[in-house]
Backbone as ProteinMPNN parsed JSONL, in Angstrom:
{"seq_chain_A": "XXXXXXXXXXXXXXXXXXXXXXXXXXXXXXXXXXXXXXXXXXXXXXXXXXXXXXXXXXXXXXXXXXXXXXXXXXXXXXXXXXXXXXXXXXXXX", "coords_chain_A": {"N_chain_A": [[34.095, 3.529, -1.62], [31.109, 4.628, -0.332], [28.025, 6.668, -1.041], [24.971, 9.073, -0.285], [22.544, 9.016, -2.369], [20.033, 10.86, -3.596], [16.452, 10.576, -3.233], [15.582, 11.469, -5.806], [17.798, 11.03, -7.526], [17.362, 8.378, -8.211], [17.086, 6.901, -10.143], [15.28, 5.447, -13.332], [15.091, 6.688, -15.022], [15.759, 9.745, -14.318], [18.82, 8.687, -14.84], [18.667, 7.853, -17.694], [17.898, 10.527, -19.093], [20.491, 12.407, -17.722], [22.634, 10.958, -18.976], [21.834, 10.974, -21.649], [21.419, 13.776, -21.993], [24.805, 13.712, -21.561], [25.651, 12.827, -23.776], [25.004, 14.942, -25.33], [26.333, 16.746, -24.762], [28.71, 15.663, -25.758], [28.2, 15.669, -28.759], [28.37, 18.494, -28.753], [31.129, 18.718, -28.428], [32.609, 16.893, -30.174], [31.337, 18.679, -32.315], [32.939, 21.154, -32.229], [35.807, 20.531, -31.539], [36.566, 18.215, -33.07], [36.087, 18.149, -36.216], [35.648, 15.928, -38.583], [35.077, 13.745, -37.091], [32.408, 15.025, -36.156], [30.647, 15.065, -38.542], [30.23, 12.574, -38.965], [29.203, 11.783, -36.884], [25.94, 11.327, -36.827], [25.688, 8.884, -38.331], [28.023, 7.267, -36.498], [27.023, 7.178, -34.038], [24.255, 6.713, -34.232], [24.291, 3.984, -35.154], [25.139, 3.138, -32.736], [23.483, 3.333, -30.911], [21.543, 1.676, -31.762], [22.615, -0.958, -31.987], [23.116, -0.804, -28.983], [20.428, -0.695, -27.936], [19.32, -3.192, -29.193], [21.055, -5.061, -27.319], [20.174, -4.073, -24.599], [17.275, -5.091, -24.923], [17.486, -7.884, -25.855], [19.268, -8.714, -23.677], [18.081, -9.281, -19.981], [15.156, -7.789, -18.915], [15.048, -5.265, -16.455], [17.262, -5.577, -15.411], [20.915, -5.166, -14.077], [22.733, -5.148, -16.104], [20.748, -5.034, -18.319], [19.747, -2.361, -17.724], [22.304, -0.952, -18.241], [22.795, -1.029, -20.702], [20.444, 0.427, -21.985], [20.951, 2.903, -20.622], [23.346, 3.375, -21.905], [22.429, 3.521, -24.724], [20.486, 5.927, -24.689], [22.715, 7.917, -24.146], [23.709, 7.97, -26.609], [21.685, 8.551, -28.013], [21.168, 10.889, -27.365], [23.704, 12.203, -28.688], [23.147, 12.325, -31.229], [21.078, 14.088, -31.025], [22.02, 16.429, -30.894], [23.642, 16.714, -32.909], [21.425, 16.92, -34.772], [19.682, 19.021, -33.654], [21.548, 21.53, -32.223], [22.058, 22.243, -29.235], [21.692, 21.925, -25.477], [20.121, 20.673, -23.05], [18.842, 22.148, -20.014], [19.92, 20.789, -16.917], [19.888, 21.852, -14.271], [18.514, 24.055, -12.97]], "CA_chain_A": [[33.439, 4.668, -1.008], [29.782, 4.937, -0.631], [27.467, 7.795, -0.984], [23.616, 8.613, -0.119], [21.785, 8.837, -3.76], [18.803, 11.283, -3.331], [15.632, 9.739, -3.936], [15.24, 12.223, -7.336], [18.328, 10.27, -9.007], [17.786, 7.184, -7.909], [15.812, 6.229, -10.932], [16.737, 5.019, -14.146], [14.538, 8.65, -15.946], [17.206, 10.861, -14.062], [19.753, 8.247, -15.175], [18.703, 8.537, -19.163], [18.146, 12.137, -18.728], [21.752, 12.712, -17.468], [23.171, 10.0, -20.338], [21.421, 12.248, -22.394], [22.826, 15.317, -21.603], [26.241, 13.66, -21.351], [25.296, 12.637, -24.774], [24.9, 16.384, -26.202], [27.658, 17.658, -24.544], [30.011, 14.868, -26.964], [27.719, 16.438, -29.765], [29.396, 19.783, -28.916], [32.718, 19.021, -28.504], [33.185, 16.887, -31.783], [31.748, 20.004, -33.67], [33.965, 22.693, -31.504], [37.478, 20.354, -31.877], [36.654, 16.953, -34.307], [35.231, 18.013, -37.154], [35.687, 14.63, -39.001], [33.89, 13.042, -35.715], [31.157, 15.728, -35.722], [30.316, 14.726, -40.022], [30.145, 11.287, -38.928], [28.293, 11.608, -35.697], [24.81, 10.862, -36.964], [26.115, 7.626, -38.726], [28.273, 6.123, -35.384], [25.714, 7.227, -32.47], [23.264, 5.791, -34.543], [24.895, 2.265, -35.188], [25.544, 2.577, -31.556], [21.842, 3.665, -30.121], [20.598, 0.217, -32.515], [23.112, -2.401, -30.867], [22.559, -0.972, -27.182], [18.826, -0.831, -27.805], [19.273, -4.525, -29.43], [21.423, -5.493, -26.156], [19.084, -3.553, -23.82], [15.633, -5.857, -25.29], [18.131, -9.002, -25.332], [19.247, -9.159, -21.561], [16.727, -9.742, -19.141], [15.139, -6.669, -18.558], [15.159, -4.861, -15.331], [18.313, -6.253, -14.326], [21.38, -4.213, -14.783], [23.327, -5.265, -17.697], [19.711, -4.24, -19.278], [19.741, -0.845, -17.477], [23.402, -0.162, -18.375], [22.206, -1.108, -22.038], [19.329, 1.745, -21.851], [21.702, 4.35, -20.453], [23.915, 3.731, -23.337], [21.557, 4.355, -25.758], [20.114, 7.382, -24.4], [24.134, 8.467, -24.28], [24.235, 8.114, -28.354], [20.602, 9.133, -28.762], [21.507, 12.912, -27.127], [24.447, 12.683, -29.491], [22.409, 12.074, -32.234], [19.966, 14.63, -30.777], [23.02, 17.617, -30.865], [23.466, 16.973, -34.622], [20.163, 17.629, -35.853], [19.378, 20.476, -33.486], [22.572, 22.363, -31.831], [21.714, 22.903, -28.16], [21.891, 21.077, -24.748], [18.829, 20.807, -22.122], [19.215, 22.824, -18.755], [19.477, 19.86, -16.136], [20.214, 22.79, -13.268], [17.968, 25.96, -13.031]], "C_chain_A": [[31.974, 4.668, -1.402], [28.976, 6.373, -0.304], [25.793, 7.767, -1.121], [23.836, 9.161, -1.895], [20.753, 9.689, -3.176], [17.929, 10.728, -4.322], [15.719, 10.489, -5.234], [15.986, 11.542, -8.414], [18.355, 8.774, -8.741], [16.609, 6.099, -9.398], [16.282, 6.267, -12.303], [15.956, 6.226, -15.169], [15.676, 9.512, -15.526], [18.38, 10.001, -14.911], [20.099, 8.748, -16.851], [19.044, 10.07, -19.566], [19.466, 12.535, -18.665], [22.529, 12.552, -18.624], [23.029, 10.967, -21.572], [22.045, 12.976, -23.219], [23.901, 15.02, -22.109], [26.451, 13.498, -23.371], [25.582, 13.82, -26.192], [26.052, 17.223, -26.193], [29.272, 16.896, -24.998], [29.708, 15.505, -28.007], [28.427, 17.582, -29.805], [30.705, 19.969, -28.644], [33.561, 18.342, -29.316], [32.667, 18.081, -32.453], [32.909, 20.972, -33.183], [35.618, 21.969, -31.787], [37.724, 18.574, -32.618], [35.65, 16.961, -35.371], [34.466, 16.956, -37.911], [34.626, 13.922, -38.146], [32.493, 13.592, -36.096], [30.129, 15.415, -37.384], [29.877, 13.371, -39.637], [29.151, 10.687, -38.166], [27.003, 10.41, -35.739], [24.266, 8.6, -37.324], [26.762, 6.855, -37.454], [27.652, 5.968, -34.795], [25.058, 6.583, -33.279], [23.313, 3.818, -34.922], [24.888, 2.211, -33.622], [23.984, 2.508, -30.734], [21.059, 2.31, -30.878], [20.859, -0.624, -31.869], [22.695, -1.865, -29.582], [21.323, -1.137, -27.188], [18.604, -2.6, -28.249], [19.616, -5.665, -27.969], [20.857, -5.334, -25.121], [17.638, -4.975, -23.792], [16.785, -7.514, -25.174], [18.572, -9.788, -23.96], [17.867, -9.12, -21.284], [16.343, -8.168, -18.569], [14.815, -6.153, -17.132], [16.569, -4.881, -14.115], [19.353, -4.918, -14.688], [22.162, -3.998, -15.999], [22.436, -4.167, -18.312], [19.823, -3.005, -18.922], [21.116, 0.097, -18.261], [23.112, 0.075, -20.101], [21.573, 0.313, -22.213], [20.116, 3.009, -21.656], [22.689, 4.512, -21.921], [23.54, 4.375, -24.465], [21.216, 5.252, -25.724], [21.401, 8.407, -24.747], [24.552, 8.823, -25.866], [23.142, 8.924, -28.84], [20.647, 10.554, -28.51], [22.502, 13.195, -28.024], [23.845, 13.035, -31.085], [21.704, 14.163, -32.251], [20.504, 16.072, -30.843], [22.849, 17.676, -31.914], [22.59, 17.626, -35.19], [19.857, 18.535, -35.298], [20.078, 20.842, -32.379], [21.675, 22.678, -30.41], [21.449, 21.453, -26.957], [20.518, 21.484, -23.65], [19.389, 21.226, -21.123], [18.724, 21.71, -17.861], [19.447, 20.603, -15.013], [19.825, 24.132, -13.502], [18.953, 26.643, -12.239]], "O_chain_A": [[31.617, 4.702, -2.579], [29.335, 7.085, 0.634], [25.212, 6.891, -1.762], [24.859, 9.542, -2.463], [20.443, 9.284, -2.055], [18.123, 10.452, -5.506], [16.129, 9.636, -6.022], [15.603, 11.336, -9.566], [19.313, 8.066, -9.049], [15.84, 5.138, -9.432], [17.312, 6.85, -12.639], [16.585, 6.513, -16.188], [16.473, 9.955, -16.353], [18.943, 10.699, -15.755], [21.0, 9.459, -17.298], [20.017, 10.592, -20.111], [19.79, 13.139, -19.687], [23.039, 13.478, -19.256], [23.896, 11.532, -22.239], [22.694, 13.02, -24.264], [24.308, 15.712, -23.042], [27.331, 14.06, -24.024], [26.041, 13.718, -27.329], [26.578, 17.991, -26.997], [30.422, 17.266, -24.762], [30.66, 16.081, -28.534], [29.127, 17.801, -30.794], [31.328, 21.029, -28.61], [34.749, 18.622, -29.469], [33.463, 18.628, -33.216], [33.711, 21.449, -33.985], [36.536, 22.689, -32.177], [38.778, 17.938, -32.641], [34.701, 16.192, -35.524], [33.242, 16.873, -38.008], [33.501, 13.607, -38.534], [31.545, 12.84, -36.326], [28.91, 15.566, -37.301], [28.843, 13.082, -40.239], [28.469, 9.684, -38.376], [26.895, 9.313, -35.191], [23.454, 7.736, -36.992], [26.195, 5.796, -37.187], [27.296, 4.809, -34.582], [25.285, 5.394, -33.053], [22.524, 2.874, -34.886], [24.594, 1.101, -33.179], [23.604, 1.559, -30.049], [19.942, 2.01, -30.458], [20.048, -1.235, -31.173], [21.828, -2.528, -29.013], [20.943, -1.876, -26.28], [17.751, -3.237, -27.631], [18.936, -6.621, -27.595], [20.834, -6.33, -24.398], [17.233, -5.581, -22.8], [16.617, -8.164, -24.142], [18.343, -10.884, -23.449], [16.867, -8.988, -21.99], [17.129, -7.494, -17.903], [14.078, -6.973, -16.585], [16.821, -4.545, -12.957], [18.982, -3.924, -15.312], [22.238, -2.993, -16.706], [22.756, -3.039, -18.688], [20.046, -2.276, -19.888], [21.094, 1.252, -18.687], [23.206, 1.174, -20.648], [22.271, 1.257, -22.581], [19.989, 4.002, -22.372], [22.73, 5.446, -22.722], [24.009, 5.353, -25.046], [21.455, 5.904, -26.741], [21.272, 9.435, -25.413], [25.391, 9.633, -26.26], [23.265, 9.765, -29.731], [20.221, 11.366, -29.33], [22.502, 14.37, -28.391], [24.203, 13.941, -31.837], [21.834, 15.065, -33.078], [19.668, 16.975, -30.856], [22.034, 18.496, -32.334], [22.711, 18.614, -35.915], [19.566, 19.424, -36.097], [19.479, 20.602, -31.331], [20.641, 23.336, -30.521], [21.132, 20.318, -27.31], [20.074, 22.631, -23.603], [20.554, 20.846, -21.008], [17.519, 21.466, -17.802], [18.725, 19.946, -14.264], [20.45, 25.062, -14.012], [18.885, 27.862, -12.084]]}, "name": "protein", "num_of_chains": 1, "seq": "XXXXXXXXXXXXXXXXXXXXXXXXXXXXXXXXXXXXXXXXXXXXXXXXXXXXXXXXXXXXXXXXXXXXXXXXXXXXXXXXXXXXXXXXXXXXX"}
């Protein structure tokens, strides 16, 4: 099944952005029901935001491996980004 893309997400800033987000909103649901997880957080996302950023600069960049790389990271770096300060960005006024 295919679907149009509006130009606004067709870009790999909305993409991070989103990743992000999706990112913050793991941040708040290991503290709300995995504590253990949510203690640990800072320590896995961050092992994980090093290798995708390592795998990201390793592939060939522009391609998509590399892109999927980049979104990853962004995905650990919003988790990260929950830990140290509790709160999620409004992607929808």
């Amino acid at each position: 099944m295919l679907e149009d893309v509006p130009e606004g997400r067709a870009n790999m800033q909305w993409v991070r952005r989103r990743m992000f987000r999706a990112g913050q909103t793991h941040g708040l649901l290991c503290r709300e029901f995995d504590r253990k997880a949510y203690f640990f957080l800072p320590v896995t996302s961050g092992a994980k935001v090093l290798f995708s950023a390592i795998m990201a600069t390793a592939t060939l960049p522009g391609t998509v491996r590399s892109r999927r790389w980049h979104a990853r990271a962004a995905l650990h770096a919003g988790a990260i980004a929950y830990w140290v300060r509790p709160g999620l960005i409004e992607e929808y006024a």
